[in-house]
C-alpha positions as CSV (number, residue, x, y, z in Angstrom):
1,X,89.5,-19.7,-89.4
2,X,87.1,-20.9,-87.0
3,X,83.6,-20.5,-88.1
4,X,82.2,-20.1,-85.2
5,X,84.5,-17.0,-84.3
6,X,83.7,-15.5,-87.8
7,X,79.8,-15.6,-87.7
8,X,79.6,-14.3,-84.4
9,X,82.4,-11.5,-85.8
10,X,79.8,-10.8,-89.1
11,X,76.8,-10.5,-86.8
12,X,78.4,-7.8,-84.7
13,X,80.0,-6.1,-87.5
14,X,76.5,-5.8,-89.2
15,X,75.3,-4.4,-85.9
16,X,78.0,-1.9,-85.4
17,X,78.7,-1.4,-89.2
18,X,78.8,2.5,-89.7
19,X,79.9,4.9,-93.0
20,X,83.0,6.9,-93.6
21,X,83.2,9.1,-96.5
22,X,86.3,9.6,-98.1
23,X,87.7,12.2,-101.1
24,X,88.5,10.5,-104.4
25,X,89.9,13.2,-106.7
26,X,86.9,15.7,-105.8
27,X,84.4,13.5,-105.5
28,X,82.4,12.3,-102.1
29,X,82.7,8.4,-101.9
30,X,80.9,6.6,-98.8
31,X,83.1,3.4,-97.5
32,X,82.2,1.1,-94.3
33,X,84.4,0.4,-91.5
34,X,83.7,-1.8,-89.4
35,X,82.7,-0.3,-86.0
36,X,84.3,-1.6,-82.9
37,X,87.0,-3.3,-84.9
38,X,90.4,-2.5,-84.6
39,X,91.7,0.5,-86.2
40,X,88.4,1.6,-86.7
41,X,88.5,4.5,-83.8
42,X,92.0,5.7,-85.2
43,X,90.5,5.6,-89.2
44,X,87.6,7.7,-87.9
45,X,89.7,9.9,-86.0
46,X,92.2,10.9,-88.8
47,X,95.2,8.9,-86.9
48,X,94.9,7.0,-90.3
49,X,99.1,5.8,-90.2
50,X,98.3,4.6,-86.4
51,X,95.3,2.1,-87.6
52,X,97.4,0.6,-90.4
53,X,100.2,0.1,-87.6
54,X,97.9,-1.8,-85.4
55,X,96.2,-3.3,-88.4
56,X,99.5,-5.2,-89.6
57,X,100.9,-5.4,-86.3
58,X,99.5,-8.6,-86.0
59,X,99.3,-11.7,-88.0
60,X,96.7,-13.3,-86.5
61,X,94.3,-10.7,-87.2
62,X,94.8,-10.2,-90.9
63,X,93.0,-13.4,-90.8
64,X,89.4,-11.9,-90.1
65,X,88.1,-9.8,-92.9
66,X,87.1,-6.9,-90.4
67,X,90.7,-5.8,-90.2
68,X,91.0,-6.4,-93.5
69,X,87.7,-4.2,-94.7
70,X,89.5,-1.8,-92.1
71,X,92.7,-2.2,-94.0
72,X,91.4,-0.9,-97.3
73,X,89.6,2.4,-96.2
74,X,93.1,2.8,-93.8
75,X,95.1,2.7,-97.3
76,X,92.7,4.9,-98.8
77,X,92.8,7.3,-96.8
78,X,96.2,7.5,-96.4
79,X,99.7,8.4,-98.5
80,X,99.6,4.3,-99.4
81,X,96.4,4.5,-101.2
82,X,97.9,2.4,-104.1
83,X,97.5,-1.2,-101.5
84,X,93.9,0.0,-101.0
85,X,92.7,-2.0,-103.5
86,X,94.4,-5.6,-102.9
87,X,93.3,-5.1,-99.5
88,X,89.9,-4.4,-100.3
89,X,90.5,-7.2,-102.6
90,X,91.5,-9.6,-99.5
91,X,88.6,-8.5,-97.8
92,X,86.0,-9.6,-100.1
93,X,87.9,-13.0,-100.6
94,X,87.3,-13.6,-96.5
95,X,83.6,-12.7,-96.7
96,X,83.0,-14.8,-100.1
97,X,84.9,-17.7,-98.6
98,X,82.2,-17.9,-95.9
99,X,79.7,-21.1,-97.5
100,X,75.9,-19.5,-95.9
101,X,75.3,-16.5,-97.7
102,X,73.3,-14.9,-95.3
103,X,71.4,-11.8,-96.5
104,X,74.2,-10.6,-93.6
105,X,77.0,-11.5,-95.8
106,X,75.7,-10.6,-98.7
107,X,75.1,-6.8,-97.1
108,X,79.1,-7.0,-96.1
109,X,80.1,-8.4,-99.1
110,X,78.2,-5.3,-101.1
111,X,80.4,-3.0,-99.1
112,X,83.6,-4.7,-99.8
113,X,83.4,-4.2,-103.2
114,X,81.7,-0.3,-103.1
115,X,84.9,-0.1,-100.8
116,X,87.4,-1.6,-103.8
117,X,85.3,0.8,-106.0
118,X,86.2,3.6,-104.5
119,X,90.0,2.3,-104.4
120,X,89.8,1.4,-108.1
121,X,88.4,4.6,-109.0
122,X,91.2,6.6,-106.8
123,X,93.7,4.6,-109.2
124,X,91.9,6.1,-112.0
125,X,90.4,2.6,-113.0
126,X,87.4,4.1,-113.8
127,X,85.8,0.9,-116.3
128,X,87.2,-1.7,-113.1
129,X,85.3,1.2,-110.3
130,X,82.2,1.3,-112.6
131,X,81.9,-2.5,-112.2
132,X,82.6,-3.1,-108.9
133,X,79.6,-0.4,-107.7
134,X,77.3,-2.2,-110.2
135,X,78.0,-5.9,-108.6
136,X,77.5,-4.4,-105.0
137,X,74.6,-3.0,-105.6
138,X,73.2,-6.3,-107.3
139,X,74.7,-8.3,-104.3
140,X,72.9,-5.8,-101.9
141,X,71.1,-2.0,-102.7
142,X,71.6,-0.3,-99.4
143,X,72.3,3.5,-99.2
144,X,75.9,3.7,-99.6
145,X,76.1,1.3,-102.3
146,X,72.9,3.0,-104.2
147,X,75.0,6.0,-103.2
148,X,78.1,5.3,-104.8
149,X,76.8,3.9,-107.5
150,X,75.1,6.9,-109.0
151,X,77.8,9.1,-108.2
152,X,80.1,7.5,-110.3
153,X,77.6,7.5,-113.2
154,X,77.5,11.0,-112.7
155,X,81.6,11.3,-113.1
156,X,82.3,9.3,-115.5
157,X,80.1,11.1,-118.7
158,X,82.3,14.3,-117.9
159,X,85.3,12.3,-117.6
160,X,85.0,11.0,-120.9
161,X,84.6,14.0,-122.7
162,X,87.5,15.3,-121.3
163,X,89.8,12.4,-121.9
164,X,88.0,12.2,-125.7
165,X,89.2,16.4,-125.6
166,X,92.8,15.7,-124.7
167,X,93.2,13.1,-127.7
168,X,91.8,15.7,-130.1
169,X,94.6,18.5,-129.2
């Protein structure tokens, strides 16, 4: 990918990045879209299956993480949650492939993995969700990595206990 095309893409998508919260089995995640991107008006919108159409509609594209960042929250919010996490997964690959590490991409790559966090933990991996809010917040504390973060320390002590309950009957 040209690098040239893909800094100018990370400074506008720290620019325009914005929040979307999505519902992981009762609880309130906050993941990032990228603003301005395609797919992102359609994710925001609720059209979710009309983003991931134009988000794999062309093959070009899958090239620059924004569609793929994009990608996962699409999947997560959809009935195809289950590729959430490899595309979240994709995503962070194209932002750590990327040699500065700018405190810009550090910042995107924080959100990439709160995003696969959220994915993990909607696949019930909550040990794999637990880790990947931990590293983003040690790549970058902003809000909505701080954010998740704590919420899922908050699930997972109850989550325990009941799984420890279930074994016991």
């Amino acid at each position: 990918m040209n690098k040239a095309i893909l800094k100018n893409t990370l400074v506008a998508t720290l620019l325009l990045s914005t929040t979307h919260a999505t519902l992981a089995n009762e609880a309130i995640f906050q993941v990032a879209v990228v603003k301005g991107a395609m797919g992102t008006a359609d994710i925001t919108k609720g059209e979710v299956a009309l983003g991931i159409k134009k988000l794999t509609a062309n093959e070009n594209g899958k090239d620059f993480y924004d569609r793929k960042m994009n990608l996962c929250v699409a999947y997560l919010q959809s009935t195809q949650s289950n590729k959430s996490e490899s595309a979240c997964t994709e995503a962070i690959g194209s932002i750590e492939s990327i040699e500065r590490q700018s405190s810009k991409v550090r910042y995107l790559t924080s959100l990439n993995y709160s995003n696969r966090g959220v994915a993990r933990y909607k696949q019930n991996q909550l040990i794999a969700a637990l880790k990947d809010f931990e590293l983003a917040v040690t790549i970058d504390d902003n809000p909505i990595t701080a954010g998740n973060l704590q919420k899922i320390k908050q699930l997972l002590p109850v989550i325990k206990v009941e799984k420890i309950t279930a074994l016991s009957d």
